[in-house]
C-alpha positions in Angstrom: 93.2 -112.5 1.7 90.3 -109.7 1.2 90.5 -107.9 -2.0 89.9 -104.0 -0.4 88.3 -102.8 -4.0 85.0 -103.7 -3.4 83.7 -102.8 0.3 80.0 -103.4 1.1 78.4 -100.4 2.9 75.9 -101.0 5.4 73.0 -98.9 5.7 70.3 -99.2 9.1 67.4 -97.4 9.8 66.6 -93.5 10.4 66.9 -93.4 14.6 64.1 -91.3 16.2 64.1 -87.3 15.8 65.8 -85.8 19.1 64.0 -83.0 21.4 63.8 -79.2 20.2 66.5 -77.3 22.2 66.0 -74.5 24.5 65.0 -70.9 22.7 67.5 -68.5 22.7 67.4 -64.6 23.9 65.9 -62.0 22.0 68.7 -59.8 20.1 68.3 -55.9 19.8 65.5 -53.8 18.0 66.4 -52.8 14.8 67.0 -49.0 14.0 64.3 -47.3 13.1 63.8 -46.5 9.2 63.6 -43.1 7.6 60.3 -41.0 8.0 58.4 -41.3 4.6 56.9 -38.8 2.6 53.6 -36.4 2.9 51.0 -37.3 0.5 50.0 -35.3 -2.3 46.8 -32.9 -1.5 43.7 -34.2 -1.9 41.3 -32.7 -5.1 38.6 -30.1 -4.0 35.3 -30.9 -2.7 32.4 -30.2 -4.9 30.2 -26.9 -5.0 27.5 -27.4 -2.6 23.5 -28.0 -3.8 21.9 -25.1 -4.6 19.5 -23.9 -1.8 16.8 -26.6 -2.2 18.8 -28.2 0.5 18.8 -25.6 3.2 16.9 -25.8 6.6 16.0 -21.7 7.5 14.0 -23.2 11.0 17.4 -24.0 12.4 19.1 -21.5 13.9 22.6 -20.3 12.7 25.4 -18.3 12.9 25.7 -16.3 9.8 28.5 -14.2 8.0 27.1 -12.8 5.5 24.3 -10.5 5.0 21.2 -11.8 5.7 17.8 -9.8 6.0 14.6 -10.0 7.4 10.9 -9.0 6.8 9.6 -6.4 9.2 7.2 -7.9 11.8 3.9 -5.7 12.1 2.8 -6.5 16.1 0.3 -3.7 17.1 0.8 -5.0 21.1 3.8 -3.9 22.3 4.7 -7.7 22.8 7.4 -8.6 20.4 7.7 -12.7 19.9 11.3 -12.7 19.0 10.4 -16.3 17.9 8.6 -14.2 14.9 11.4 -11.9 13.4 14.3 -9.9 13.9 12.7 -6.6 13.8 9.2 -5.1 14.2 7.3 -2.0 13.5 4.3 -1.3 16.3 1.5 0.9 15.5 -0.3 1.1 19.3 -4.1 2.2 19.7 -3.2 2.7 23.3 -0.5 2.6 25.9 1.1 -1.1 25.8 3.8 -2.7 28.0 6.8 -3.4 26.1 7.5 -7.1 26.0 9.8 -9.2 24.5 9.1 -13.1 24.4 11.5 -15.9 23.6 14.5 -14.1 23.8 17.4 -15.5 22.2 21.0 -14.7 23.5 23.1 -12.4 21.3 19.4 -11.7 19.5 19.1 -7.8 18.5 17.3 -5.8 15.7 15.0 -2.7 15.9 11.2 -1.8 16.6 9.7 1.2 14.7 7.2 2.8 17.3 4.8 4.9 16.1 2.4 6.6 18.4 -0.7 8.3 17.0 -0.6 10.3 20.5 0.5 10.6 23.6 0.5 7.3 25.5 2.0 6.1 28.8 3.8 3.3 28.1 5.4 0.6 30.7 7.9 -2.0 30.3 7.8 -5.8 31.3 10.2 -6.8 34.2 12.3 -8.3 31.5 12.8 -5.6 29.5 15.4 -2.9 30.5 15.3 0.8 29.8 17.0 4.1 31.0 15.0 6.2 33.4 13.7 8.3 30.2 12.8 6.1 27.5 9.3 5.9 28.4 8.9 9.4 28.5 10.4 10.1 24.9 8.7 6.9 23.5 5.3 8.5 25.2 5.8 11.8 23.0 3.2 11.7 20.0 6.0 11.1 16.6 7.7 7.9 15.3 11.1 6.3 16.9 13.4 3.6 16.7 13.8 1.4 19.5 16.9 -0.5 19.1 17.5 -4.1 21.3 19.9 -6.5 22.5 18.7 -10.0 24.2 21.1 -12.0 26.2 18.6 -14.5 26.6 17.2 -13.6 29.3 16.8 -9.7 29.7 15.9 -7.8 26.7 18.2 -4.0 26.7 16.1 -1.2 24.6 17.8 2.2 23.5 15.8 4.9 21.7 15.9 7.5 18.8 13.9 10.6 19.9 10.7 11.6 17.7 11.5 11.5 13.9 10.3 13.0 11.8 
């Protein structure tokens, strides 16, 4: 007879590793989380340079005051290149002129005739039917203008005095 206390266990060797199964289907999207949080403000930027840094060639759109230099030009033919406003001191009759006109562009022109001249205007500029009469007159006037960068409008003061 076999005594049962004491049975031997057999142990073989690891088989092979079996195939990977098939993938299974994709479960459902998650609800999405609560929105987070704004982020605090950012600190303020610092105080700009000082004017060192500015470029006056450029041109600009200001909104503050900002003033220009009268423009002494004798010849009637106002570089608007050259200034903003002008003061014209004619020896004789001159056509009024306006080169490099820039849109939106306006300022004044103190005209100041020693006498009586007969003065025209260039095919840019634009005047009423009068203004060459009252600007003829002996006396001092404003001309105001307006460019819109291609025509140049004039109105006039009469004679100051």
């Amino acid at each position: 007879m076999f005594s049962t206390s004491k049975i031997a266990t057999l142990k073989g060797d690891t088989g092979a590793t079996g195939a990977t199964g098939a993938t299974g289907a994709q479960g459902d999207t998650g609800a999405t989380g609560a929105a987070g949080s704004n982020g605090s403000d950012g600190a303020d930027g610092a105080d700009g340079a000082d004017g060192d840094d500015f470029d006056s060639s450029s041109d600009a759109s200001w909104t503050g005051s900002q003033r220009a230099t009268i423009v002494t030009d004798n010849d009637g033919s106002f570089d608007l290149n050259a200034g903003q406003n002008f003061s014209c001191s004619p020896s004789a009759a001159v056509a009024l002129t306006f080169t490099n006109p820039a849109n939106g562009q306006s300022g004044y022109i103190k005209l100041i005739n020693g006498s009586a001249y007969t003065h025209t205007a260039a095919s840019g500029t634009k005047i009423d039917s009068g203004l060459l009469d009252t600007v003829g007159e002996a006396g001092t006037f404003i001309l105001g203008y307006l460019s819109d960068g291609t025509d140049t409008y004039i109105t006039t003061s009469n004679a100051l005095s």
